[in-house]
C-alpha positions in Angstrom: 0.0 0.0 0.0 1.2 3.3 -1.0 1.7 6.1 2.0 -1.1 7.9 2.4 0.4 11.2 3.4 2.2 11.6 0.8 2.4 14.8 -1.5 -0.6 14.4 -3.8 -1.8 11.4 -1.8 -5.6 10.6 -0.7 -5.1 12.4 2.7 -3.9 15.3 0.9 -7.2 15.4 -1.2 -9.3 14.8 1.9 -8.1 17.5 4.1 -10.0 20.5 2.8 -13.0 18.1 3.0 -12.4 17.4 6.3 -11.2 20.8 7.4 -14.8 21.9 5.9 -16.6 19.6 7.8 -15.0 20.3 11.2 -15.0 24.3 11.0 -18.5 23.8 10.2 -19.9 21.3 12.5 -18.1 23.6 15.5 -19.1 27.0 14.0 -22.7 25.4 14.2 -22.3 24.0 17.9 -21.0 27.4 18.8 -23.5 29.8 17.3 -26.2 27.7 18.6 -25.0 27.3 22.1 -25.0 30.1 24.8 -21.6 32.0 24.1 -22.0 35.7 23.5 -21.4 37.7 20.7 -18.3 38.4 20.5 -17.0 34.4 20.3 -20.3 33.8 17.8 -18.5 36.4 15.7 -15.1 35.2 15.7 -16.6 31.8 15.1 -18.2 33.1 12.5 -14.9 34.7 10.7 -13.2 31.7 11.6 -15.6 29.4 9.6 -15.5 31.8 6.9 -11.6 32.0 6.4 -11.6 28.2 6.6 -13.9 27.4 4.4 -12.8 30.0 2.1 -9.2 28.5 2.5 -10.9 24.6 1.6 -12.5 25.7 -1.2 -9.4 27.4 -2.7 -7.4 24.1 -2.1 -10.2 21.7 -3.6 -10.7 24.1 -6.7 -6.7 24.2 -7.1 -6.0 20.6 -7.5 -8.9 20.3 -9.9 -7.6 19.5 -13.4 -8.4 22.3 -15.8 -12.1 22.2 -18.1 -13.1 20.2 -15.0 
């Protein structure tokens, strides 16, 4: 089996993915719990940035015309 972690290997792909997922999944749990505004916002940004960030990385390794 080849090393997962690899440059270019299937972890590499998955990360934004998973990066996604999580940022999302504790953005949620955060806005809806009882923390004030201030952390909702910065959760907020933070979820933002992230995902911003993942989408960058998944559209880059995308072949071209794809």
């Amino acid at each position: 089996m080849e090393n997962p972690l690899r440059d270019g290997g299937p972890l590499e792909r998955a990360m934004p993915w998973l990066s996604a997922a999580v940022v999302l999944l504790l953005a949620a749990a955060t806005l809806a719990g009882g923390a004030g505004p201030l952390v909702k916002a910065l959760a907020a940004a933070v979820a933002v940035a992230v995902l911003g960030r993942s989408a960058y990385l998944v559209n880059r390794r995308r072949p071209p015309g794809r």
